[in-house]
Structure formats: structure tokens, C-alpha cells
FIZALUM-266718 format. One record per residue: residue in one letter; x, y, z of N, C-alpha, C in turn. Coordinates in steps of 0.2 Angstrom, whole numbers, plus 5000, padded with zeros to 4 digits. Layout:
N
AXYZXYZXYZ;...
***
This chain:
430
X499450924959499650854960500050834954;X500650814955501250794951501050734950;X500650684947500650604946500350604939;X500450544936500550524930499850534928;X499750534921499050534918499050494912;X498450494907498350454904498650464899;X499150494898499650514892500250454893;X500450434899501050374901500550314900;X499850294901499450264899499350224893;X499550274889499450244882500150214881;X500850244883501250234882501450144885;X501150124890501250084892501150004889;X501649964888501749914881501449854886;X500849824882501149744881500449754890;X500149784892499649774898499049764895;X498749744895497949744896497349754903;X497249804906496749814911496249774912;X495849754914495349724916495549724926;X495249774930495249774939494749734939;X494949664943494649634947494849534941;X495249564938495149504931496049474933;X496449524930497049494929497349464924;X497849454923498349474924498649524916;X498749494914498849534904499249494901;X499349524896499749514889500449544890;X500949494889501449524886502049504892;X502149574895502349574903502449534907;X502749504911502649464915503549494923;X503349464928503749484933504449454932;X505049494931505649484929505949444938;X506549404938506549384944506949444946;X506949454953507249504957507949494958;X508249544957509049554961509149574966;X509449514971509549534980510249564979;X510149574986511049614986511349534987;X511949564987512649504987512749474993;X512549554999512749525006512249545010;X512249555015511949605020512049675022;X511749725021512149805024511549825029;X511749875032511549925036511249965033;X511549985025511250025022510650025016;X510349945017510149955012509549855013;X509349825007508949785009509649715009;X509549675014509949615013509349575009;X509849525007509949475003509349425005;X508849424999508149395000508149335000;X508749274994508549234993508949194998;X508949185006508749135009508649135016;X508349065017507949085024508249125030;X507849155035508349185040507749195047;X508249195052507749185057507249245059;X507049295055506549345055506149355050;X505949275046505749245041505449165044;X504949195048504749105049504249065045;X504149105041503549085037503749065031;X503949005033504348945027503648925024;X503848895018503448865013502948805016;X503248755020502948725025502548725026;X502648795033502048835037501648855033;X501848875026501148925024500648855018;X501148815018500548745015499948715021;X500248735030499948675033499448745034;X499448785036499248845038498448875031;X498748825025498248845019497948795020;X498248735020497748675022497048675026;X497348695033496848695037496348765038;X496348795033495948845031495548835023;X495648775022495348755014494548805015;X494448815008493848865009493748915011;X493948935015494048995017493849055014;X493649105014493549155009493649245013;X494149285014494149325018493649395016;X493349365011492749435012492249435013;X492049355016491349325019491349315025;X490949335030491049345038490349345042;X490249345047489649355051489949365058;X489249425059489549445068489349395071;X489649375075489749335081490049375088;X489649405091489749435099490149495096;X490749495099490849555099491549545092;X491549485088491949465083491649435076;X492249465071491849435063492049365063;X491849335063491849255061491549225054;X492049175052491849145046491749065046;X491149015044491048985046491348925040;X491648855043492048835036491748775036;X491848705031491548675031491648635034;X491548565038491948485043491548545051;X491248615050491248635059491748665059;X492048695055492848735057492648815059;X492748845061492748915064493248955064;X493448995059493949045058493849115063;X494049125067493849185071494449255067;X494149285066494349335061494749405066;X495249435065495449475068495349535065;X494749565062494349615061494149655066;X494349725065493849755069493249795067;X492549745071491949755067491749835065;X491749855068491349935068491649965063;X492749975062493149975058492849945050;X492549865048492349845044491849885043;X491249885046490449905044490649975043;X491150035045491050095043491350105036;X492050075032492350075027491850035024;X491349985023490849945022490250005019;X490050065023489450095022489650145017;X490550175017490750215014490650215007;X490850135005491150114995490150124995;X489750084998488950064996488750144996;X488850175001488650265000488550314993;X489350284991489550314985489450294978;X489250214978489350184974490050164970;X490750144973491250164970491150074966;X491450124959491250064954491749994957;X492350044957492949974961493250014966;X493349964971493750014978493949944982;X494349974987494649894989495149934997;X495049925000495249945008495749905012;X496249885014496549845020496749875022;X496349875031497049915034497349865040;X497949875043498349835046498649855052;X498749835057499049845062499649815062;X499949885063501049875058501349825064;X501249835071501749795077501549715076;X500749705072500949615072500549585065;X500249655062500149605056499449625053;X499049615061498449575062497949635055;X497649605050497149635047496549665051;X496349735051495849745054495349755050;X495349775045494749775039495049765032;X494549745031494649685024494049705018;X494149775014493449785011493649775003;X493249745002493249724993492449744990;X492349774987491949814983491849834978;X491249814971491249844965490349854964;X490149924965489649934960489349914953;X490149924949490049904943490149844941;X490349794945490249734943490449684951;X489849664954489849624958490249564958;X490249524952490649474951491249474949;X491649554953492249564951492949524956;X492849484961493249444964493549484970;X494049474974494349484979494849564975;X494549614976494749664972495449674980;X495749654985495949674990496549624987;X496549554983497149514982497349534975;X497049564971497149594963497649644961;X498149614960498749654960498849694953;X498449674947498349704940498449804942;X498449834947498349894947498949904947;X499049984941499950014944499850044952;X500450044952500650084960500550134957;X500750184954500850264952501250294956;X501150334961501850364964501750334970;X501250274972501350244979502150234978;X502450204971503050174971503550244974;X503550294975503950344977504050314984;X503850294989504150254992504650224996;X504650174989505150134988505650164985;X505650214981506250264978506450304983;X506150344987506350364992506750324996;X506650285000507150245003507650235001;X507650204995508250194991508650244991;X508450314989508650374989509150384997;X508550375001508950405009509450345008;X509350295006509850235007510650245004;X510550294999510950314995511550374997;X511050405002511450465007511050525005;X510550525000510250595001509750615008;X509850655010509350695015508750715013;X508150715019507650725020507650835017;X508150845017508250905015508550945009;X508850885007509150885002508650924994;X508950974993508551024986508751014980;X508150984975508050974969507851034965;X508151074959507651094956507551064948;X507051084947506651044941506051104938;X505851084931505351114927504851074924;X504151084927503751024924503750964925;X503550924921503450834922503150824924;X502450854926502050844930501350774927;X501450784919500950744919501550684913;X502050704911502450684906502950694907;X503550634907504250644909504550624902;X504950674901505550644894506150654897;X506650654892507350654893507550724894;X507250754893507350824894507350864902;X506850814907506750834912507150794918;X507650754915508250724918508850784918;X509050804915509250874915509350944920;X509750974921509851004924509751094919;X509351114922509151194915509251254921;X509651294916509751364920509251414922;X508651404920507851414921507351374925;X507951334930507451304934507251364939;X506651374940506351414945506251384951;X505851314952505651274955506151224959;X506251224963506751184970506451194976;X506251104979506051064981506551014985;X506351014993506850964996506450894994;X506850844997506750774996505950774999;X505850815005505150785008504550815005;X504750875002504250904999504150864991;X504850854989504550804983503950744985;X504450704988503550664993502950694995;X502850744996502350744997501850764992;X502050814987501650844983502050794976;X502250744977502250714972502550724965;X503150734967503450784962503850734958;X503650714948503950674946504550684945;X504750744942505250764937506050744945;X505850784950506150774956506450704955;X505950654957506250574957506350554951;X506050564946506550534940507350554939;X507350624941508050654940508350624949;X508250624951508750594956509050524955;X508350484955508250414952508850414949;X508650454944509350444938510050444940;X510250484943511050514945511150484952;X510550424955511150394961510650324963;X510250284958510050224958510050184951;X510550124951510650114944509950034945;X509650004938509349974937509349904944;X509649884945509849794949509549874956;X509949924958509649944965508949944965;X508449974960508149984959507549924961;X507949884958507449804958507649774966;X508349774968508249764973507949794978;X507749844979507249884984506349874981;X506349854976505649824976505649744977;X506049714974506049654979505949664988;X506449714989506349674998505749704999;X505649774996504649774997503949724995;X504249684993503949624991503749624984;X504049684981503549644973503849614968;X503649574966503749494961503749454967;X503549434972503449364976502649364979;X502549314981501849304982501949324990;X501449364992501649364999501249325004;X501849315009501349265015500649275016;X500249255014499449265020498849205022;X498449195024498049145025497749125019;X497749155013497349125006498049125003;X498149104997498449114994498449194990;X499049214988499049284984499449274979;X499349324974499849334967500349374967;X500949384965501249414966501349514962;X501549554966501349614962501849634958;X501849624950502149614945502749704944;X503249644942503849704944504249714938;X504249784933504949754929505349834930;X505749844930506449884928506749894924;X506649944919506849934911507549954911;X507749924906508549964905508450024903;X508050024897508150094896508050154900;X508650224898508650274903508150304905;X507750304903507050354902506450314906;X506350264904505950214907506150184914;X506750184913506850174923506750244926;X506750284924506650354929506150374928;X505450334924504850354925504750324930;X504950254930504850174934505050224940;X505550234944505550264950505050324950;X504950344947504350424949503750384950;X503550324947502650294946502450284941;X502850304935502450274929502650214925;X502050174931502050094924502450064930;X502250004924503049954925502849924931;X502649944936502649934944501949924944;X501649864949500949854949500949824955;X500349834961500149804966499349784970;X499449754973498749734974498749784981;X498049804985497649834991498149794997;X498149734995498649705004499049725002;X499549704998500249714998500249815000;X499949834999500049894998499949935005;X499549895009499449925017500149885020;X500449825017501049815019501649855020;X501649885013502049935011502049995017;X501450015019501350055022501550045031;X501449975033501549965039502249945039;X502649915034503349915034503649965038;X503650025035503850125034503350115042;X502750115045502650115050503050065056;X503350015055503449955059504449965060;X504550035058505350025056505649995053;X505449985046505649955041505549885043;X505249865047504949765046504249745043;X504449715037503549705034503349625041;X502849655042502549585047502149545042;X501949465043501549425039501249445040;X500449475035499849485034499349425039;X498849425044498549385044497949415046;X497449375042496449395044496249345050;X496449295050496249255055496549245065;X496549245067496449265074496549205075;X496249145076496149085076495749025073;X495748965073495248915068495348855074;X494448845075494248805078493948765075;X494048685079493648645074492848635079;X492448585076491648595080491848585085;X492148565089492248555098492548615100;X492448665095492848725101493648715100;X493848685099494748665100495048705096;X495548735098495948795094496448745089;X496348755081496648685078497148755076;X497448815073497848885073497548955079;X498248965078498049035083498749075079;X498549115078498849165076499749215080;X500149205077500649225081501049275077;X501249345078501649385074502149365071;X502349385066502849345060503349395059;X503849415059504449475053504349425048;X504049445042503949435036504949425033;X505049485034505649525032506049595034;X506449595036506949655036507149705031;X506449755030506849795025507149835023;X507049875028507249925029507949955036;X508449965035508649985042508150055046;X508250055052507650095055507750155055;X508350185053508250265052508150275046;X508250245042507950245035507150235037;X506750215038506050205037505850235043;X506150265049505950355051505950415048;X506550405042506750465038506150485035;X505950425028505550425025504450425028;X504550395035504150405039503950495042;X504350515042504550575043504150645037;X504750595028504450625024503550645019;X503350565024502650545020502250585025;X502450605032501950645034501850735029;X502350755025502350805022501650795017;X501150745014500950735013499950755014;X500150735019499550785020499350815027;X500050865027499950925031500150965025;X500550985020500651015015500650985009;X500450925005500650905001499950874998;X499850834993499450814990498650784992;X498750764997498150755002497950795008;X498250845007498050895012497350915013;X497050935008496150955007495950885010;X496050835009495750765013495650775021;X496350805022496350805030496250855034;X496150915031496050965032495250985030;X494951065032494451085029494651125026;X494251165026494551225020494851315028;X494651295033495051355038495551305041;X495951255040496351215040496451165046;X495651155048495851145054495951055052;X496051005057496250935057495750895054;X495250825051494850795052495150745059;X495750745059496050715066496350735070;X496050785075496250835077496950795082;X497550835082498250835086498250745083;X498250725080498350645075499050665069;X499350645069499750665063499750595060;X499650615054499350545047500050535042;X500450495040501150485034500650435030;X500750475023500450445018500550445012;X500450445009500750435000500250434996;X500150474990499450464985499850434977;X499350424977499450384970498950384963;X499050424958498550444953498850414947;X498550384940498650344937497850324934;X497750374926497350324923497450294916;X496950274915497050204908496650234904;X496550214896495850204893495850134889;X495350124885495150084882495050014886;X494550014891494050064895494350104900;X494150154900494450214905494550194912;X494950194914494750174923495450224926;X495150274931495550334934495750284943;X496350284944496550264947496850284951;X496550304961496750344967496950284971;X497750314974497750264978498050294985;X498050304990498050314995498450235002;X499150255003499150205007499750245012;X499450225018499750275025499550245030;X499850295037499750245044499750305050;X499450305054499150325060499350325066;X499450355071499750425073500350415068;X500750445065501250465063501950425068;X501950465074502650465080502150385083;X501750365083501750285085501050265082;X501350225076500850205070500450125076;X499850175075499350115076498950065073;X498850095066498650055058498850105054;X498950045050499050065042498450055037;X498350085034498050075027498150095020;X497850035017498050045007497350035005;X497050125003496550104998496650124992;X496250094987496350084981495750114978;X495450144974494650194972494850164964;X494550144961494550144953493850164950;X493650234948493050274945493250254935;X492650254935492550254929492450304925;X492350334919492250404918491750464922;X491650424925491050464930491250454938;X491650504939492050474948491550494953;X491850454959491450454965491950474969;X492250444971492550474978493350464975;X493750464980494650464978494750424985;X495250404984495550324988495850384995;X495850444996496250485003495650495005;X495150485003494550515006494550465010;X494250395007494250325010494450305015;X495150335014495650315020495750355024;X495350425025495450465031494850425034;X494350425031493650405035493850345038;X494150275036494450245040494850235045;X495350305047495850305049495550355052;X494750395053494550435057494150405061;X493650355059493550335064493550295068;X494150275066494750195068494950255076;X495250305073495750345080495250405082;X494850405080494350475082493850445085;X493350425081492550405083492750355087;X492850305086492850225089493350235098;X493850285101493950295107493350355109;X493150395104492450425111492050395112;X491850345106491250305107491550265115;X491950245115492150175120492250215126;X492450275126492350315132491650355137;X491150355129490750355133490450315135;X490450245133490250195137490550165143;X490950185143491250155149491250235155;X490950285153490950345159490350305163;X490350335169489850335175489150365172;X488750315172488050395172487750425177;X487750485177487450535180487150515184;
***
């Protein structure tokens, strides 16, 4: 596995960790650079309203108002739906799906993951189907699913990828390179007559290969591209949702070295568990990020629908053969690539048998206190994404599970268990 270790960790200026606390020292989110105009090639111009942006500042004050208190990690079953009970007699009927929640629910308690944190989405409209925030190590750690303190790591390859395809590189296009795997210097931006190792674009995706996207990074994305594609993936803005959210802190260094780590995964880039199944459902939904929403509906005590839920385009970020491209490459990921052992057993066979999964890892740890950082964020069937998920695992020196593990068992029996179960309920009996 090619992702950054605690060696970029140290090197990282001006952050202070604390998962589940926020935010830090020093740092802060620089503002984004939009493009100038619109392209086909690339993300259009963020800063003003557009009609595939309905979720004006308005709607998401009246929309927060009538959800005052609200809390999306607190619920109770009600028939066959999670519901949240609010204060005045209000009724938030939750677009969760239960079984979905109670089995990512049994998995963090299983293991004891010190911090772990689950949303997964449904890409065609939005809708949150599980919403899990969890910590062993400290129960009074907060909504660990809206805490954006954590780095992306190579989830950010991504967003470099696209830009890449956006640039005209091909899904097949061959890199070679030497090492990087856990440390990138200027030396591996370079071209060496002793490169043995060449790798196409998809294969870099999948197994994660830094030295690959630093060195392309370098030679065909300059700093403003850079920001401008994290921007229209939303990071430095708060994104729409039914609570309010922080925004997932973005910078892009000038210097040559630090931008090319910056597109591999190291540092600099930070996100929270929703933003990150966002990310994921974007690449599943053909480049459209849809508005996140947990609520389905909110009744007042009479039963009266006072919100109902209706699908949003957040944003247009991607053109749509760009985010098939890259949809394409993230499945390399765990049929050959860095999550393959998750998906796989050891005589190769599927955990999702004829399921094909695109997904992206992401490894990143800290010290001073250690926290190892797995992050897993992908989407299901592959050829017609049914959900997306971003998990997020944070172990402490004593690990428990990894975020690909997490996210297959929700993604197995979101598409595996939960259609047998509902088939054998519904056969005839004998």
C-alpha cells in the first residue's frame, strides 16, 4: 500500500489533532479559486447561484429553523422507520435505513473502534441511509460523521485524478516512478533511467501509488487547478445539510514539493465522513454532488407534513465522462489494488459475489497522540451505484479494524444480506 505514514505526519506545520474536537492552530482554509467561465472540461465557476444549485442560503436557514434541535445521531424505531422526536411535538421521520443502521451500529460496538464514523448515501438523490458516529475511547467525543479535523490521505487522489483526466491524461496512460511510498521528496518528481516500475493511471488509483500522482500532479496541474477542483468537490465550504456543517479545511501550497504531496494525500487536505461519502456519490451520480439530507420528512404534533424532503444538485462537478473515467479507475481498487483482501478471501472469491465496488483507501497517521487513520470511501454496483459510503476508522496504538473492512460489511449487507432476507420473506411457504 502506497499512502503516507507518520513520517509526512510530523512534517505537517501549524495542525494540532484532537478527532472529534477540532479544529487547530495556525492553518486555516484559504478561499477557493473558481474557473473564470464554464467548460466541459473541467469544474465551472462556483461563485454564483445557478439553477442546479437550489439550496440558497434562505432555504437552508428556513429548513435549519424548523429543525431546531435536531440531533442526527439520536433516533428511535418507529414501525418500519428511524424517527427523531423534537421539541413543540415535531416529528423528524428519518431517511435511514434501519437494518443498514443497526448492522454498521453492531460492527464499531463489536470491535471497539476507539473513533469510527460511517455515512453512506444514496448518489440519485441524496438521501442518508446510515448515519454512524462512534467512539470507544471517548463517548463524549461529538458527531464524529460532521468533524472534518481528519486529513483525506489518498482519498484526495480522487479529486487529482479527475483533474488529471480533465487535463487529457487517459485511464491508461503509463507512469514510471521509484519508491515514494511512504516519503515523497524532489527527487521522486523526476524522471530516472532506473525506473523499473510503470503503472497506468488506473493502476496508480488503485494501489495507491504516491510518487505516480505527485509526478504527474506536477507536470500537468498547476496550484489555482488544483484548488479549483477541491473547491467544486466542496472543500473550504460548509456543505448543505439539515444541521449545520464545518467546512473541510483546504490549502494548496506554493511550494513545488508540497503541492505534489498535496495531490498524492499528504496533508494540507482535510475532511469530514459526510463530506467524504459525498465525494463518493458525486464519482457515482456522474459528476453531480446531490444535497445530503437525513430527514425524509418533519411533522408537527397534528401529523402535518411542515418539510418533505425533495432531491437537490448541490453542484455540477464533474463533466460525465470524466467521473465514468475515474469511476472506472476506482474500481481497480478492490479487484487489484489496495483493498482487494477486504473484498476478496484468500481463493479470490467475492464478499459481493458478481457486485462490482469503486472505491478509494486512504491511510495517514499522526503522533503526539498517535492516531492511525483508515479511510475507505466508494459506491456500489460499480455500472449503477446504488449507495455510496465514507468510512472513517481512527485506532489508536492498539488497532481494531480498518475503514475497507467497515465499509464492505455495509455495502454487503446493504446489497447482499438485506435483498435475500426480503426475498425470503416475501416467497410462498411450502
Amino acid at each position: 500500500m502506497s499512502e503516507g505514514r507518520t513520517r509526512e505526519a510530523r512534517s505537517a506545520p501549524g495542525w494540532m489533532w484532537r478527532f472529534g474536537g477540532l479544529l487547530a492552530v495556525g492553518l486555516v482554509a484559504g478561499s477557493f479559486v473558481g474557473a473564470e467561465r464554464g467548460s466541459a472540461d473541467g469544474p465551472r465557476d462556483r461563485g454564483t447561484a445557478r439553477a442546479d444549485a437550489p439550496a440558497t442560503p434562505r432555504a437552508q436557514r428556513v429548513r435549519r429553523s424548523l429543525l431546531e434541535g435536531f440531533d442526527p445521531r439520536f433516533h428511535v424505531q418507529d414501525g418500519d422507520r428511524r424517527v427523531s422526536e423534537l421539541e413543540g411535538g415535531r416529528r423528524a421521520v428519518l431517511t435511514l435505513d434501519p437494518g443498514l443502521q443497526e448492522h454498521v451500529e453492531r460492527v464499531f460496538g463489536r470491535y471497539e473502534v476507539p473513533y469510527g464514523s460511517l455515512v453512506a448515501i444514496e448518489p440519485a438523490t441524496g438521501k442518508v441511509l446510515a448515519y454512524v458516529s462512534h467512539s470507544s475511547a471517548d463517548p463524549e467525543a461529538g458527531d464524529l460523521c460532521l468533524d472534518p479535523s481528519a486529513p483525506t490521505a489518498s482519498v484526495f487522489k480522487v479529486v487529482t485524478g479527475s483533474a488529471l483526466v480533465d487535463a487529457g491524461l487517459g485511464a491508461n496512460t503509463r507512469t514510471c516512478y521509484t519508491g515514494g511510498g511512504s516519503r515523497l521528496t524532489a527527487w521522486h518528481l523526476e524522471d530516472h533511467a532506473d525506473e523499473a516500475n510503470c503503472v497506468t493511471l488506473t493502476e496508480a488509483m488503485g494501489r495507491s501509488t504516491n510518487a505516480v500522482f505527485a509526478k504527474l500532479a506536477d507536470r500537468h496541474l498547476d496550484g489555482p487547478t488544483i484548488a479549483r477542483y477541491a473547491s467544486a468537490f466542496g472543500f473550504g465550504h460548509a456543505l448543505p445539510f439539515d444541521v449545520p456543517t464545518q467546512a473541510s479545511p483546504m490549502e494548496v501550497p506554493d511550494d513545488r514539493l508540497e503541492r505534489a504531496r498535496t495531490a498524492a494525500g499528504f496533508w494540507h487536505m482535510h475532511l469530514s465522513p459526510l463530506h467524504g461519502a459525498a465525494l463518493a456519490a458525486t464519482i457515482a451520480n456522474d459528476g453531480r454532488m446531490m444535497r445530503p439530507a437525513i430527514v425524509e420528512r418533519l411533522e408537527n404534533g397534528q401529523g402535518r407534513v411542515l418539510m418533505q424532503h425533495e432531491p437537490e444538485v448541490f453542484r455540477a462537478v464533474l463533466p460525465r465522462r470524466t467521473a465514468q473515467t475515474v469511476n472506472r479507475m476506482m474500481r481497480h481498487t478492490t479487484e487489484h489494488g489496495t483493498a482487494r483482501s477486504y473484498f476478496h478471501d484468500e481463493q479470490g472469491n467475492a464478499f459481493l459475489p458478481d457486485i462490482t465496488v469503486a472505491g478509494k483507501t486512504g491511510t495517514l497517521s499522526a503522533e503526539r497522540p498517535y492516531r492511525g487513520y483508515t479511510w475507505f470511501v466508494g459506491f456500489a454496483p460499480a455500472e449503477d451505484p446504488q449507495i455510496a459510503v465514507a468510512t472513517l476508522i481512527v485506532n489508536t496504538p492498539r488497532w481494531r479494524i480498518k475503514a475497507a473492512y467497515a465499509a464492505r460489511e455495509a455495502l454487503r449487507y446493504y446489497l447482499v444480506e438485506k435483498p435475500r432476507a426480503e426475498a425470503a420473506a416475501a416467497a410462498p411457504t411450502p
